[in-house]
C-alpha positions as CSV (number, residue, x, y, z in Angstrom):
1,X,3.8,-24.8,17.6
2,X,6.3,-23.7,15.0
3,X,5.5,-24.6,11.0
4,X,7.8,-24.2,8.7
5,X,7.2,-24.2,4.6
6,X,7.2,-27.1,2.8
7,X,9.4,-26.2,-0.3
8,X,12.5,-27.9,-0.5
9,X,14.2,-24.8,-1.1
10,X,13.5,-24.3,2.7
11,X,15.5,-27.9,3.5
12,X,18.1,-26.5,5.9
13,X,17.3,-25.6,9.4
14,X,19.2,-22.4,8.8
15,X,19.3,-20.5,5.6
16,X,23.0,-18.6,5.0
17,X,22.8,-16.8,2.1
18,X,25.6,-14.9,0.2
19,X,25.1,-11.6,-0.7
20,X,25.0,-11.2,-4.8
21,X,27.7,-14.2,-4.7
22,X,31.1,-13.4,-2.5
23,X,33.5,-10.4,-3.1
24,X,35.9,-8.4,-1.6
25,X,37.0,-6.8,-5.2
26,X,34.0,-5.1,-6.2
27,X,32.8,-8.2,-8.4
28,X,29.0,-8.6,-7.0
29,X,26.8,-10.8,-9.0
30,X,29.6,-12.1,-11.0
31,X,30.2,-15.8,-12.3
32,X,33.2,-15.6,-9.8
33,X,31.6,-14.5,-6.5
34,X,28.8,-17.0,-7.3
35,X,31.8,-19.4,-7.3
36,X,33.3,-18.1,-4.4
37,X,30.5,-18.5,-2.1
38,X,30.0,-22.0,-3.5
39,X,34.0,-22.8,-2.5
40,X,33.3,-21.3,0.7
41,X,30.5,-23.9,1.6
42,X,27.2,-22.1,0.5
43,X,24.0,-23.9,-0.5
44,X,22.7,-20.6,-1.0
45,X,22.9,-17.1,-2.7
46,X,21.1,-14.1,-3.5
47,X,21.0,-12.9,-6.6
48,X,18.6,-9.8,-8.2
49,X,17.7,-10.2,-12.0
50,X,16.6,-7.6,-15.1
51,X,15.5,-8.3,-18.6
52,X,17.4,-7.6,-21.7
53,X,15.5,-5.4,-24.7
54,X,15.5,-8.7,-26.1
55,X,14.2,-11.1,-23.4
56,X,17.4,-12.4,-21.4
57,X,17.7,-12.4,-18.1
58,X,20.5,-11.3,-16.1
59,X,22.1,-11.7,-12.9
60,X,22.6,-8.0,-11.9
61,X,21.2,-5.4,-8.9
62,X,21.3,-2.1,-10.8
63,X,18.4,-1.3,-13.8
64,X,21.9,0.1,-15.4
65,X,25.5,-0.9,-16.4
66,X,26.6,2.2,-15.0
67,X,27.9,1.4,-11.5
68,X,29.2,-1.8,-11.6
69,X,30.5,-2.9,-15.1
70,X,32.8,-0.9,-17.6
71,X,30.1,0.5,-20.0
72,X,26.4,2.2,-19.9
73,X,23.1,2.1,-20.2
74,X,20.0,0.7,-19.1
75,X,19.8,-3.4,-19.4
76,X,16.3,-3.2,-20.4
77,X,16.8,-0.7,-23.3
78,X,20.0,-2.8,-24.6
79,X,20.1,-6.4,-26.0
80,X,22.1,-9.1,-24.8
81,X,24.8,-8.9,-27.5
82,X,25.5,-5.6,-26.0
83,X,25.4,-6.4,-22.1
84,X,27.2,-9.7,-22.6
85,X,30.3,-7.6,-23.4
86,X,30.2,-5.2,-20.1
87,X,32.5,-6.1,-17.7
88,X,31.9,-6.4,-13.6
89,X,34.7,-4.1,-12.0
90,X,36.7,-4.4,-15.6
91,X,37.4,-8.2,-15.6
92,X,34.1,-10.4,-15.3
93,X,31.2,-11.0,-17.7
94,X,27.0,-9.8,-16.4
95,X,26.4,-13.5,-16.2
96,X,22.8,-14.9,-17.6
97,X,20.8,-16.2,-14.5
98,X,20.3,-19.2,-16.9
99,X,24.0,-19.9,-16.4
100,X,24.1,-19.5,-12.7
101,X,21.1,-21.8,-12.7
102,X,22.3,-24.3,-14.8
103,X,26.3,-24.0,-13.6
104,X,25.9,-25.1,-9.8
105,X,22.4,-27.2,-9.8
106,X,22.5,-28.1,-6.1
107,X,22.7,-24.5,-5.5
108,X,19.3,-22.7,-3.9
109,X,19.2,-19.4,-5.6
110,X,17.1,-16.2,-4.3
111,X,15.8,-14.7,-7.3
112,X,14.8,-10.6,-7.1
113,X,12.9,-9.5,-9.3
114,X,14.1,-5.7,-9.9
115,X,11.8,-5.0,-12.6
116,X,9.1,-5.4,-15.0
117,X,11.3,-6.6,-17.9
118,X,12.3,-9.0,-15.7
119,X,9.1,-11.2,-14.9
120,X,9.2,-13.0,-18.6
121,X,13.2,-13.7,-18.8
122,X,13.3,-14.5,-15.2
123,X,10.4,-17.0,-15.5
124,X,11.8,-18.9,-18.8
125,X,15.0,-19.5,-17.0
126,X,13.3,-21.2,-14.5
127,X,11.8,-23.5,-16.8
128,X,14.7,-24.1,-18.9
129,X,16.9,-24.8,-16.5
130,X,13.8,-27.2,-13.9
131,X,14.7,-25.0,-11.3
132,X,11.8,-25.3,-9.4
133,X,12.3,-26.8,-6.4
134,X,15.3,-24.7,-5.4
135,X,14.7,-20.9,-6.4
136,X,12.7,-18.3,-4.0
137,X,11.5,-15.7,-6.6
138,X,11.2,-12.3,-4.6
139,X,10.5,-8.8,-5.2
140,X,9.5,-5.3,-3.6
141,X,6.5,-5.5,-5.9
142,X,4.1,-8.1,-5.0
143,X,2.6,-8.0,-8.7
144,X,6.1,-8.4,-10.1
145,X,6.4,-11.7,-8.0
146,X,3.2,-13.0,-8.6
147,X,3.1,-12.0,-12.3
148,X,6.1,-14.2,-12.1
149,X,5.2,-17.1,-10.6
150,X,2.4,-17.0,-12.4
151,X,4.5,-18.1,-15.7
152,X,5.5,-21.2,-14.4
153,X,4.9,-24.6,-14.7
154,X,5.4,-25.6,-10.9
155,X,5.2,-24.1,-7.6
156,X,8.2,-21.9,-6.4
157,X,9.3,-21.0,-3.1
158,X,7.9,-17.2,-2.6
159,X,9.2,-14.2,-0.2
160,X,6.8,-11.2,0.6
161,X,6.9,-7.6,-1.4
162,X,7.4,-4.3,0.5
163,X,4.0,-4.1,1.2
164,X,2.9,-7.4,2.4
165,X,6.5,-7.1,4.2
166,X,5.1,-3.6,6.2
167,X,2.1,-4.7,6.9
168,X,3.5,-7.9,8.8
169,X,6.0,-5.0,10.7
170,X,3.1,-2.8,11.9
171,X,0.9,-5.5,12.7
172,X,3.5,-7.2,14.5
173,X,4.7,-4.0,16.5
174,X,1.0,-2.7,17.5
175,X,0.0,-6.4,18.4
176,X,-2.6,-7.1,15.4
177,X,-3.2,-9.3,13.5
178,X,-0.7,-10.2,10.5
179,X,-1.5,-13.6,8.9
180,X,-3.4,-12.1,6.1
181,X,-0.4,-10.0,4.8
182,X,1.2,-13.6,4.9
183,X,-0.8,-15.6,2.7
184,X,0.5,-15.6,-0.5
185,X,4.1,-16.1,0.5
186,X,6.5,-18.5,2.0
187,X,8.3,-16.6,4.3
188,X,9.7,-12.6,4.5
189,X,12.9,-11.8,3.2
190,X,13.6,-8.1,5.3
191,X,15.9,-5.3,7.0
192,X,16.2,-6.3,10.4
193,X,16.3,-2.2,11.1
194,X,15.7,0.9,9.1
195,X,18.6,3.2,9.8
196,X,19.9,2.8,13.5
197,X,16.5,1.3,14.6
198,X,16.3,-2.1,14.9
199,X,12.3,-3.1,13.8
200,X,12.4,-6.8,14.5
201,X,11.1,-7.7,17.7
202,X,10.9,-11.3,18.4
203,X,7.3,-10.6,18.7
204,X,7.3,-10.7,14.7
205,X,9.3,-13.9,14.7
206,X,7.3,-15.7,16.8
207,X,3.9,-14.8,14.8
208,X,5.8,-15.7,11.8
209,X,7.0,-19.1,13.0
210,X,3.3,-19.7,14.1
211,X,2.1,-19.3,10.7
212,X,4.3,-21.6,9.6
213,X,6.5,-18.7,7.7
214,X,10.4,-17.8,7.8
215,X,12.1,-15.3,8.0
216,X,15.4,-14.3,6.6
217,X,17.0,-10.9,7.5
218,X,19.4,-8.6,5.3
219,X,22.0,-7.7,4.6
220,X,23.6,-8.4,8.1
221,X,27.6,-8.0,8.0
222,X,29.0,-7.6,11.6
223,X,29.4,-10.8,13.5
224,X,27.4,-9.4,16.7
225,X,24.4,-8.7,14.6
226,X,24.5,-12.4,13.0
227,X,24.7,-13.6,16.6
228,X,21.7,-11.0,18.1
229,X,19.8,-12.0,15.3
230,X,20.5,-16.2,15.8
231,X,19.4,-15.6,19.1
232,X,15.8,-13.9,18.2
233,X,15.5,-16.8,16.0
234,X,15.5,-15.9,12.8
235,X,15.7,-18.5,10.2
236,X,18.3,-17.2,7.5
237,X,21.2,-14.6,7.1
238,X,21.6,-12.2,4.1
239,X,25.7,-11.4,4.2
240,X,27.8,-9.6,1.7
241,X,30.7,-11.3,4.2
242,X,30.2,-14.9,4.0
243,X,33.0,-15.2,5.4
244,X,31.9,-13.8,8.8
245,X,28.2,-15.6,8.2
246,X,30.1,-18.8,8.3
247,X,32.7,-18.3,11.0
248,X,29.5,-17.3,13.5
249,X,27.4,-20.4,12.2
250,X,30.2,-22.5,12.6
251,X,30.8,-21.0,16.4
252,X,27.3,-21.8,17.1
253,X,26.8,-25.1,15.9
254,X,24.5,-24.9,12.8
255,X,27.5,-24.5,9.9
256,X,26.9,-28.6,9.2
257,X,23.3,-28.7,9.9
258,X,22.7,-25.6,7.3
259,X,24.9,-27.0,4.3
């Protein structure tokens, strides 16, 4: 019989979420493709978050400025005032996660956790903004995500770290047991393949839906992977092209059920 998680961040039979917001222009994790994604239809986004020297948290994937904004330097070694005035591609602002939070509140947010720094501003924006009952705090480190959740007032939904996330593959590929690596967590947020080699059988699905776990697959952006991957029954799709996401769940049906 198939369980699912309790949470209400897990409310929609099918959980599209957009990639670091929605962006053809190079403007991931911005205010804007936040806003996008929202405009587009979205009830949900991923998101990864760092800490400031000071304490802030930020909406951003890399531990540096370096890649995607206009300036330099490692978030954690700078304070806000500095990384407030980096700009994403040249135009938009790092946004605080507080803002995100607080700016759409009937949006579900999944939180990464990208490092340490992170676990203290990521958990106070939770709690400043009650966002409880629709965040999913992940992270490859189980101890970052439990050190995490572990700051707040109420429960949170949860996804499983690299290694709980491995040992639920292995297990599920050599037929053993896997519940165990499951325990702690809500569901597993994962690569559906590593390189060219697809790793997720429905085998794995099926032992996760009888634990009463989901599982949400990134970051898929080709329309016949969405659909190969609807069809192993997966419970949620990680797309930087939300676009596509929604064109396929709209094909198949579940576009008004999910949102």
């Amino acid at each position: 019989m198939t369980r699912r998680p309790t949470h209400p961040y897990f409310d929609a039979p099918f959980a599209a979420l957009a990639h670091r917001g929605f962006s053809r222009d190079g403007l991931e994790n911005s205010m804007a493709a936040f806003q996008a994604a929202v405009d587009l239809g979205f009830r949900y986004v991923e998101t990864d978050a760092h800490g400031t020297a000071d304490g802030v948290a930020v909406a951003l994937h890399d531990s540096s400025l370096d890649r995607t904004t206009d300036a330099e330097g490692e978030v954690s070694a700078l304070p806000w005032a500095r990384v407030k005035e980096a700009r994403i591609g040249g135009v938009e602002p790092v946004p605080l996660l507080e803002d995100l939070l607080g700016t759409f509140p009937g949006l579900r947010v999944n939180i990464d956790v990208k490092a340490e720094s992170g676990i203290v501003p990521v958990a106070d924006a939770i709690e400043r903004t009650s966002a409880h009952d629709r965040v999913c705090v992940a992270s490859f480190s189980t101890a970052r995500r439990e050190a995490t959740v572990a700051r707040l007032s109420r429960p949170v939904a949860t996804s499983a770290g690299t290694s709980e996330a491995g040992r639920f593959f292995a297990g599920g590929l050599l037929g053993l047991g896997t519940l165990r690596s499951l325990e702690r967590v809500d569901g597993l947020q994962i690569p559906w393949r590593v390189g060219a080699v697809p790793v997720l059988t429905q085998r794995h699905v099926r032992i996760a839906h009888e634990a009463g776990r989901v599982i949400h697959v990134w970051t898929v952006n080709r329309a016949e992977e969405m659909e190969s991957l609807i069809d192993a029954g997966v419970d949620g799709i990680v797309s930087d092209r939300a676009d596509v996401l929604r064109e396929v769940l709209e094909k198949r049906g579940l576009w008004s059920d999910s949102q």
